[in-house]
C-alpha positions, 0 to 999 in steps of 0.5 A: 500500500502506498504511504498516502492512503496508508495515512489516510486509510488509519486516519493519520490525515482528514483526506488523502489529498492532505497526505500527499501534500505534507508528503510532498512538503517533507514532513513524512518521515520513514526510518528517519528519512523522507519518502515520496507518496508513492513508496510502498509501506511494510509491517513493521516500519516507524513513521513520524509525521509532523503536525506543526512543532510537533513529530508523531512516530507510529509503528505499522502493525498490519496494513487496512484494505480499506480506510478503518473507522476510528476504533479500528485504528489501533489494529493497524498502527501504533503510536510510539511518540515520545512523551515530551513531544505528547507534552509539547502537544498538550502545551499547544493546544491548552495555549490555543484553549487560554487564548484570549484575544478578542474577537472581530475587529479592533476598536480605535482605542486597541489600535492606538494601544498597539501602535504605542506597544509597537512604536 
């Protein structure tokens, strides 16, 4: 199976064509160097994928014939990512969570105050 679908097939990518772009971008990595969308995937291989900051790695358990629901994913991968990468992870997205910018457009007295902090 070819390392696109086999992404998107165990849900590692919303859609196969989002695959093939972060293959092409570089961002997929196989036993540590990066592959084409084409490169056929084998049992037992680490793949490390990475999503902004932060590098997953998985081990292909088997291969789907088909893209699996998600409780099926763990029968085909299995997620190997380090646990300060799992913590970088949860710092981000607890910062996105805390964010507390307002919302829709400045006010006059917003822009002025950022002008001055700006200079």
């Amino acid at each position: 199976m070819r390392i696109d679908k086999f992404l998107w097939a165990v849900r590692v990518f919303k859609t196969r064509s989002m695959s093939t772009d972060r293959i092409r971008d570089g961002k997929v990595e196989v036993e540590g160097s990066p592959v084409k969308p084409s490169r056929e995937v084998r049992m037992g291989e680490e793949i490390t994928v990475r999503q902004g900051p932060v590098w997953f790695s998985y081990r292909v358990k088997d291969l789907p014939k088909a893209r699996v629901g998600p409780k099926l994913v763990d029968d085909y991968i299995a997620d190997t990512t380090p646990e300060e990468e799992r913590e970088k992870a949860a710092m981000i997205r607890q910062s996105r969570i805390n964010n507390t910018f307002p919302q829709g457009r400045p006010t006059k007295k917003t822009r002025r105050d950022w002008n001055k902090f700006i200079g």
